[in-house]
DRENTORKOL-3810 file (N, C-alpha, C; in nm, 4 decimals):
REM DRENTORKOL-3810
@n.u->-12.8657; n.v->-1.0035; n.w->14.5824; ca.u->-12.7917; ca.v->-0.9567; ca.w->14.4678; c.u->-12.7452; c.v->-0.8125; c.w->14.4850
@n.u->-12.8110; n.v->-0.7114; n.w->14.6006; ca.u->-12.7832; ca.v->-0.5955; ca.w->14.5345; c.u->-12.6798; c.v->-0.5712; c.w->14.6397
@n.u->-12.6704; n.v->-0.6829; n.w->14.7215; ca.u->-12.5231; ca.v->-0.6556; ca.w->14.8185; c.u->-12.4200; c.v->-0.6889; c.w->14.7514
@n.u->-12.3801; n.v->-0.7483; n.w->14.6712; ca.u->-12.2876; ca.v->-0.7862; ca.w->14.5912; c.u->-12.2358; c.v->-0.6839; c.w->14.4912
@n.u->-12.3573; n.v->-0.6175; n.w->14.4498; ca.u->-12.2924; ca.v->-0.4696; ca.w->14.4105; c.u->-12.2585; c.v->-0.3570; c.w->14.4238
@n.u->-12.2653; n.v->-0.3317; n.w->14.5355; ca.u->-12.1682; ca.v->-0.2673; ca.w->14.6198; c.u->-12.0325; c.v->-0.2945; c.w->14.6432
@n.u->-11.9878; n.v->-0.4400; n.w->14.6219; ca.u->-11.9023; ca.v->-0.4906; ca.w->14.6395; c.u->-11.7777; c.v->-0.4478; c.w->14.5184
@n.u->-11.9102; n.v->-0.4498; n.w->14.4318; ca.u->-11.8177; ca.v->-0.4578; ca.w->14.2950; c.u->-11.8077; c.v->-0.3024; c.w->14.2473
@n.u->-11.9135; n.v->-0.1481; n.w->14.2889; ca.u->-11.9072; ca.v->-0.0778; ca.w->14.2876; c.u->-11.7805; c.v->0.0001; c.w->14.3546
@n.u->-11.7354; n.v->-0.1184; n.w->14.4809; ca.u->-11.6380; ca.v->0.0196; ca.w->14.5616; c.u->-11.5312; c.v->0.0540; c.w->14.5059
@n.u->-11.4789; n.v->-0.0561; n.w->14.4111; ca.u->-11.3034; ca.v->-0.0879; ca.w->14.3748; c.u->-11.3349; c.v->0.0694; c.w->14.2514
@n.u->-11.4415; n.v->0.0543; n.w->14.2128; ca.u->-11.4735; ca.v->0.1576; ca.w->14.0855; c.u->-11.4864; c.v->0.3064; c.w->14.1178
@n.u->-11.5253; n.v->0.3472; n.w->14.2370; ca.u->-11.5618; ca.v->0.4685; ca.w->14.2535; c.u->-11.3987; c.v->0.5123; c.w->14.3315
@n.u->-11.3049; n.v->0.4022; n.w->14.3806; ca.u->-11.1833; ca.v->0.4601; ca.w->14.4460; c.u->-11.0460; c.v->0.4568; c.w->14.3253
@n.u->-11.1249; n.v->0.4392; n.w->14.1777; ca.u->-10.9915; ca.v->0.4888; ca.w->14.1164; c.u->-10.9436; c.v->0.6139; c.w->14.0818
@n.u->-10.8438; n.v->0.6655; n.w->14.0607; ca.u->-10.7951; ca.v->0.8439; ca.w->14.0308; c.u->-10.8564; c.v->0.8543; c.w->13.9119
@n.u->-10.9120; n.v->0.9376; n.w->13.8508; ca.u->-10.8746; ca.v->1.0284; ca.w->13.7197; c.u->-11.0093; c.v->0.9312; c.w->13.6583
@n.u->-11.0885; n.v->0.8780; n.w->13.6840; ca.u->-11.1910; ca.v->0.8061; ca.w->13.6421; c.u->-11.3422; c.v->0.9169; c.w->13.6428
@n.u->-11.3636; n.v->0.9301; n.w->13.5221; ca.u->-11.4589; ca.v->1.0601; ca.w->13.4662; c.u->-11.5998; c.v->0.9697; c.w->13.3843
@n.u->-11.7078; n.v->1.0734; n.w->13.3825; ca.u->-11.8078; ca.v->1.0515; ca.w->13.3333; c.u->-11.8616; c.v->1.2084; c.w->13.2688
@n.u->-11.8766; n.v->1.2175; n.w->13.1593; ca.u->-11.9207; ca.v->1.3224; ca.w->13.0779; c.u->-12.0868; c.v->1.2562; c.w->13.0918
@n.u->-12.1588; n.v->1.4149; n.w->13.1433; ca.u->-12.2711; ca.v->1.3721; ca.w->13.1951; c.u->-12.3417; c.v->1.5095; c.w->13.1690
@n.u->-12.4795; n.v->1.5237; n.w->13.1456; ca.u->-12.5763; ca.v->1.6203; ca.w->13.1509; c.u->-12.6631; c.v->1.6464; c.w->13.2066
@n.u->-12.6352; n.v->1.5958; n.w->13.3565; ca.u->-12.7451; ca.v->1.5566; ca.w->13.4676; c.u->-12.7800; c.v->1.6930; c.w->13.4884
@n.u->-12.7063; n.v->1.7663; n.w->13.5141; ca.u->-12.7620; ca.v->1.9498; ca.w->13.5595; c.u->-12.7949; c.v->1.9982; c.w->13.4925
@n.u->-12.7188; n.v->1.9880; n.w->13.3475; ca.u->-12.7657; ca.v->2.0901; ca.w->13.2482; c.u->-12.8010; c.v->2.0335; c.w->13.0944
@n.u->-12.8928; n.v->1.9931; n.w->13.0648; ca.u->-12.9465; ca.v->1.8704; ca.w->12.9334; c.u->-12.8386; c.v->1.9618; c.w->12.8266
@n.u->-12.8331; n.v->2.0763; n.w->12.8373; ca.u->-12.8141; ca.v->2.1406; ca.w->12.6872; c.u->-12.6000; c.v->2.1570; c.w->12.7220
@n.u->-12.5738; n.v->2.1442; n.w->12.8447; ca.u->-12.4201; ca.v->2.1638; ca.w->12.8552; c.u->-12.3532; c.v->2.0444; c.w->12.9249
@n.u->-12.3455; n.v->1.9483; n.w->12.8763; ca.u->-12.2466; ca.v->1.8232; ca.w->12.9391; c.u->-12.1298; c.v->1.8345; c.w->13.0068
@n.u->-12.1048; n.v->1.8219; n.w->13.1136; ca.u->-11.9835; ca.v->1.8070; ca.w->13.1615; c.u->-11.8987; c.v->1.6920; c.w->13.2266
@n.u->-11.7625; n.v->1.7003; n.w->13.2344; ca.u->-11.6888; ca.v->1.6110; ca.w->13.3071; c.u->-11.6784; c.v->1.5965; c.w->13.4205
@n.u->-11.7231; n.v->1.4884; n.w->13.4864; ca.u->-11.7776; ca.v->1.4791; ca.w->13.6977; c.u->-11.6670; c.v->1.2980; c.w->13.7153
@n.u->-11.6725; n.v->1.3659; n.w->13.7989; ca.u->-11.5997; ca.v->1.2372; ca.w->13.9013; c.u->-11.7285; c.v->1.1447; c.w->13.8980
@n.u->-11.6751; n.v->1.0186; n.w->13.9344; ca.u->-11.8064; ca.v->0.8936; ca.w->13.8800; c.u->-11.8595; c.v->0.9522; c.w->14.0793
@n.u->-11.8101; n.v->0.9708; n.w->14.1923; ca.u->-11.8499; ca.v->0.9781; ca.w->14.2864; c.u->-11.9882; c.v->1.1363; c.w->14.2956
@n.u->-11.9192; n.v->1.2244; n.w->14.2238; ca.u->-11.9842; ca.v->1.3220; ca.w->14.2284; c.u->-12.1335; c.v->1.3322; c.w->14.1185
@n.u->-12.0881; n.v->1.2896; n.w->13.9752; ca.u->-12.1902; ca.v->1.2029; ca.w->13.9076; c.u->-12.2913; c.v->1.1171; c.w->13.9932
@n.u->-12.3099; n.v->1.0548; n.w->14.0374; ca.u->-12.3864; ca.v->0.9532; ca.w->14.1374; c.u->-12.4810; c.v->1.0163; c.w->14.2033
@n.u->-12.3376; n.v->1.1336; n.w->14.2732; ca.u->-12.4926; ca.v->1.2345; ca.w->14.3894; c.u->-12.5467; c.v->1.3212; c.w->14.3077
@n.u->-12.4992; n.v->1.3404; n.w->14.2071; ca.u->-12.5711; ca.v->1.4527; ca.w->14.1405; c.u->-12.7367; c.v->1.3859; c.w->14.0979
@n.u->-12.7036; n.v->1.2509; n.w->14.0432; ca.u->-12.8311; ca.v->1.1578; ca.w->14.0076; c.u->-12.9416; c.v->1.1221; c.w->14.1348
@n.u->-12.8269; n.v->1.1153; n.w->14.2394; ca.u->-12.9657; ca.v->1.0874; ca.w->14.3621; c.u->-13.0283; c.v->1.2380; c.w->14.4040
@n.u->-12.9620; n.v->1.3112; n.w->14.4239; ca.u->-13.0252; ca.v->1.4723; ca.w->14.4221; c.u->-13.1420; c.v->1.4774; c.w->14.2860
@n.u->-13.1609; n.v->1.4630; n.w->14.1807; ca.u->-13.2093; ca.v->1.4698; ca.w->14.0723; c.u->-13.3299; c.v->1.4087; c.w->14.0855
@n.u->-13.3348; n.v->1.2310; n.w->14.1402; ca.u->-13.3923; ca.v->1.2176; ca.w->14.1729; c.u->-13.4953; c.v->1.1869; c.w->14.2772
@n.u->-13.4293; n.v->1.2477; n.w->14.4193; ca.u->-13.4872; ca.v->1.2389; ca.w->14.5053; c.u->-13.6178; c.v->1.4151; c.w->14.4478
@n.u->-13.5509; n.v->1.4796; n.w->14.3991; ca.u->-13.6501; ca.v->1.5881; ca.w->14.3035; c.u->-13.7599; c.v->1.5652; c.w->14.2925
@n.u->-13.7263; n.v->1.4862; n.w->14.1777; ca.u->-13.8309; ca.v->1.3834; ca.w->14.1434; c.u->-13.9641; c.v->1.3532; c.w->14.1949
@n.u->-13.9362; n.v->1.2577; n.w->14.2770; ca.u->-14.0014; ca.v->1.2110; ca.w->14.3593; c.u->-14.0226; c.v->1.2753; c.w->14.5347
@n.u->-13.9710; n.v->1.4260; n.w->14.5101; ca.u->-13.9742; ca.v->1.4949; ca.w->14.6532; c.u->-13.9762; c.v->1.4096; c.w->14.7806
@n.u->-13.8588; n.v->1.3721; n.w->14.7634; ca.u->-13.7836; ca.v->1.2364; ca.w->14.8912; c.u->-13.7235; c.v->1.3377; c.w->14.9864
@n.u->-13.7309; n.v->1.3383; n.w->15.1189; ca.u->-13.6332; ca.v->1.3597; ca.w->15.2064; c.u->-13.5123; c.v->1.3327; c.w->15.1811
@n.u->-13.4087; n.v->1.3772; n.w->15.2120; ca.u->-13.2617; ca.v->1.3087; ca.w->15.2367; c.u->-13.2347; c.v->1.2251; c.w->15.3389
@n.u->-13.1763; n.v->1.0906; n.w->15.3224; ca.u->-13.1526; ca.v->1.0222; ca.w->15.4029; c.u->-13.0459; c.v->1.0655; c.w->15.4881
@n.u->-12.9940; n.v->0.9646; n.w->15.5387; ca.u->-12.8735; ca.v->0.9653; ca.w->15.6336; c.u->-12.7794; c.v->1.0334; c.w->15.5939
@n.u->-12.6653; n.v->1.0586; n.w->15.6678; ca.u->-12.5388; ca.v->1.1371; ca.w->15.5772; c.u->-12.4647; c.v->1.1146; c.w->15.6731
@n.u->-12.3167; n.v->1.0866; n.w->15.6671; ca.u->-12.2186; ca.v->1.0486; ca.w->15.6723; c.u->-12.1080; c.v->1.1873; c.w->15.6915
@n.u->-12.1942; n.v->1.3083; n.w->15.6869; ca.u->-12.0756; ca.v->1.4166; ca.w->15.6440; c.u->-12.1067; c.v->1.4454; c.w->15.7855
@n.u->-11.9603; n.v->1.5281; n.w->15.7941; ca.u->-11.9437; ca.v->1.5916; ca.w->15.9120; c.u->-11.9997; c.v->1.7334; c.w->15.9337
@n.u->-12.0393; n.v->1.7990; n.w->16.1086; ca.u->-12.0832; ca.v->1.8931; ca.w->16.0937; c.u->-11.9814; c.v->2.0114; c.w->16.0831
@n.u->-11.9822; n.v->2.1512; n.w->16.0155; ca.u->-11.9241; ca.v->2.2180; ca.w->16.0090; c.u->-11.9003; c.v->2.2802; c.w->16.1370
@n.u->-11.9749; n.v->2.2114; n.w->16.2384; ca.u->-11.9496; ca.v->2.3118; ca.w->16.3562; c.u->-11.8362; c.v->2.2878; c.w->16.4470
@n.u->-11.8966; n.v->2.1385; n.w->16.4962; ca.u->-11.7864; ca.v->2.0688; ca.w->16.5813; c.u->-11.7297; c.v->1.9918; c.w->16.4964
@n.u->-11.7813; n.v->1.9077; n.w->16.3916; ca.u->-11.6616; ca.v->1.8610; ca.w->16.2955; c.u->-11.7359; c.v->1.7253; c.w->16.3478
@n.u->-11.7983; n.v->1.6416; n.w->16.4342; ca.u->-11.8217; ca.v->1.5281; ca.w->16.4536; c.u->-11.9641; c.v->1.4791; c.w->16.3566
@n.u->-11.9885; n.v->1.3851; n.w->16.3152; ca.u->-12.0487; ca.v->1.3013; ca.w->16.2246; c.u->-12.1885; c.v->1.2666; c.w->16.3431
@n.u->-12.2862; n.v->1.4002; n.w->16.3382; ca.u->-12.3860; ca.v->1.3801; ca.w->16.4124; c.u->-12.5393; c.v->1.4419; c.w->16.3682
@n.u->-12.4896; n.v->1.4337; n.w->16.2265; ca.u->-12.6509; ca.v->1.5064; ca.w->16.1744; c.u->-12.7302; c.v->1.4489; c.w->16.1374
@n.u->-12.8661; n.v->1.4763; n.w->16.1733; ca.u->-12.9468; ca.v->1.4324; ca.w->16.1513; c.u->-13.0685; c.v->1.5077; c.w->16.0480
@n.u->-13.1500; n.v->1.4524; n.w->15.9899; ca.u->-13.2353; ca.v->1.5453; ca.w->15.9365; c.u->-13.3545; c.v->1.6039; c.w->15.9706
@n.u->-13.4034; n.v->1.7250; n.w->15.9622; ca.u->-13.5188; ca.v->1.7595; ca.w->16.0839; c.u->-13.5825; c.v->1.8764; c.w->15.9432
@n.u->-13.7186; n.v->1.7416; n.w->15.9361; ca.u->-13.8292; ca.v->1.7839; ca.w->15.8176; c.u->-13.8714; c.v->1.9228; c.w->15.7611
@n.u->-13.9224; n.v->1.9870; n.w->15.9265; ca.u->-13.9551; ca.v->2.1236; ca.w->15.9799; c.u->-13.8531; c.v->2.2219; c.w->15.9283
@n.u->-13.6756; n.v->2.2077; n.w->15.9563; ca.u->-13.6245; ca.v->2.2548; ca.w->15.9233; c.u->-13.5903; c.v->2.2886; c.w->15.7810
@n.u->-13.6165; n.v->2.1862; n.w->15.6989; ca.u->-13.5254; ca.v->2.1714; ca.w->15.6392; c.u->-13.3856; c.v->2.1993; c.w->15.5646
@n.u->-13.3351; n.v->2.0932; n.w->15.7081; ca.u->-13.2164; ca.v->2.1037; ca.w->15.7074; c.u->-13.1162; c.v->1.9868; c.w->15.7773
@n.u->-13.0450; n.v->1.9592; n.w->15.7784; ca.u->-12.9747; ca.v->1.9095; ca.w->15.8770; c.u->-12.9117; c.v->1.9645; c.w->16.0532
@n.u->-12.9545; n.v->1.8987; n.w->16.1177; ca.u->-12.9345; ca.v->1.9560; ca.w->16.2629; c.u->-12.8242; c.v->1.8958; c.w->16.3017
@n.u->-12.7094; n.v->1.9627; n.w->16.3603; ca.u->-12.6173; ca.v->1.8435; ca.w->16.4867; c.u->-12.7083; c.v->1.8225; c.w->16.5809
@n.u->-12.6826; n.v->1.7275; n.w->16.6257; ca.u->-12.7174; ca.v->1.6564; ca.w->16.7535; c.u->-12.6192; c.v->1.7036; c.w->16.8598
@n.u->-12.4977; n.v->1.7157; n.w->16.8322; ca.u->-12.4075; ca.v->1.7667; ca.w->16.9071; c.u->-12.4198; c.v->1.9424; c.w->16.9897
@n.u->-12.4295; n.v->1.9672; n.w->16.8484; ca.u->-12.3956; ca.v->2.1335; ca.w->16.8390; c.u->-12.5056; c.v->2.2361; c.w->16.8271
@n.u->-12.6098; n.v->2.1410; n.w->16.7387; ca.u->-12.7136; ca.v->2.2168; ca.w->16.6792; c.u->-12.6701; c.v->2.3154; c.w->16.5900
@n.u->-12.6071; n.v->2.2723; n.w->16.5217; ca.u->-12.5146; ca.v->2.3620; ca.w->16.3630; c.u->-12.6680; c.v->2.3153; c.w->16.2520
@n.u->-12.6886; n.v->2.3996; n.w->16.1862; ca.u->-12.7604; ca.v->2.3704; ca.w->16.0736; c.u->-12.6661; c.v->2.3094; c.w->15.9370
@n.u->-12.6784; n.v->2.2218; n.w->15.8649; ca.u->-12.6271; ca.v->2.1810; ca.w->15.7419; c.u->-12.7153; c.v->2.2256; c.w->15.6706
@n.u->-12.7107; n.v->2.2562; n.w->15.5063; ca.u->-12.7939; ca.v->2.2417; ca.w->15.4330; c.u->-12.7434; c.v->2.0855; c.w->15.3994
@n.u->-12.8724; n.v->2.0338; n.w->15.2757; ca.u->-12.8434; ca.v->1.9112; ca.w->15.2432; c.u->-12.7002; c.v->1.8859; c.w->15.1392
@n.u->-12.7442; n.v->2.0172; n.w->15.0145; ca.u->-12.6097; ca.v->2.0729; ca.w->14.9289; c.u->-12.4542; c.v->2.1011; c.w->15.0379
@n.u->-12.4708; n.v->2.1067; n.w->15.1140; ca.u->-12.3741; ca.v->2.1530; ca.w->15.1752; c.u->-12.2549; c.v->1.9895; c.w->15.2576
@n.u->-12.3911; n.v->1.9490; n.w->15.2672; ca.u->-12.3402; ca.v->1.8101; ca.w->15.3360; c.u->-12.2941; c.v->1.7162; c.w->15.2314
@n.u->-12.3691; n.v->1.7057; n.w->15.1189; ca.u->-12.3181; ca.v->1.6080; ca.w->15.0015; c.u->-12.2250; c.v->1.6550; c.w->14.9713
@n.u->-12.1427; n.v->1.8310; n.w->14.9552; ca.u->-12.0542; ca.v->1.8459; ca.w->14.9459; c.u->-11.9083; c.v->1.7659; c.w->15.0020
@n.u->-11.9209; n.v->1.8306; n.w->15.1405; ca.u->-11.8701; ca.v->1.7301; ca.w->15.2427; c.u->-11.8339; c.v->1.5936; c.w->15.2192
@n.u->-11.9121; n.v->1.5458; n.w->15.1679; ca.u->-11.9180; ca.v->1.4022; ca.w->15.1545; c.u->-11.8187; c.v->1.3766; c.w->15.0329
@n.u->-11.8917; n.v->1.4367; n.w->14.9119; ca.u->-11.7625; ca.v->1.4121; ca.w->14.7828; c.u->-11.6200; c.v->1.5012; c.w->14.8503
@n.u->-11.6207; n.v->1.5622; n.w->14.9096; ca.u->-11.4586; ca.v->1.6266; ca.w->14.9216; c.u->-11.3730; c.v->1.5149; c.w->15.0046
@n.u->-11.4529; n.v->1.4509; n.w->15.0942; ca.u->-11.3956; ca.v->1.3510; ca.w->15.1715; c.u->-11.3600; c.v->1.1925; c.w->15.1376
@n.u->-11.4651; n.v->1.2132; n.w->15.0313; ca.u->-11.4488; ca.v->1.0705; ca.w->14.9554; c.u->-11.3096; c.v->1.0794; c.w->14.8124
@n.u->-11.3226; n.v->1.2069; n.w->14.8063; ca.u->-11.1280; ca.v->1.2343; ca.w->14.6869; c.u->-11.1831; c.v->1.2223; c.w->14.6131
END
């Protein structure tokens, strides 16, 4: 079942001008977020939570620009594999919503 929603999630997160008034950062100041940026804001929140590592990421490194980071505990941070560029994690989810529109 939960592959199927993904399915039905993608058509939703690639429309324009599609908003969510949300208080994930700030309980007392609501604001207007992209449903993509809304989302990470909730998995950041709660990986908090539950003091989760960051998984995988998809963003590119700022150094060489190729899609090779990995996460390294010790650091915390993201490492290229390539380059050995440090990411922060904020920095990479960035990445990620700017690339996703």
């Amino acid at each position: 079942m939960i592959g199927s929603v993904g399915v039905e999630v993608e058509p939703v997160l690639a429309l324009d001008g599609l908003t969510v008034v949300s208080a994930v950062d700030n309980p007392e100041k609501p604001v207007e977020l992209g449903v993509v940026e809304w989302s990470l804001a909730w998995e950041t929140k709660l990986r908090c939570l539950v003091d989760d590592e960051p998984g995988p990421t998809l963003a590119r490194c700022s150094g060489c620009g190729l899609r090779r980071l990995k996460w390294e505990p010790r650091a915390d941070y993201y490492v290229c594999e390539n380059c050995g560029h440090h990411v922060s994690e904020q920095e990479a989810m960035e990445q990620v919503t700017e690339e996703a529109g």
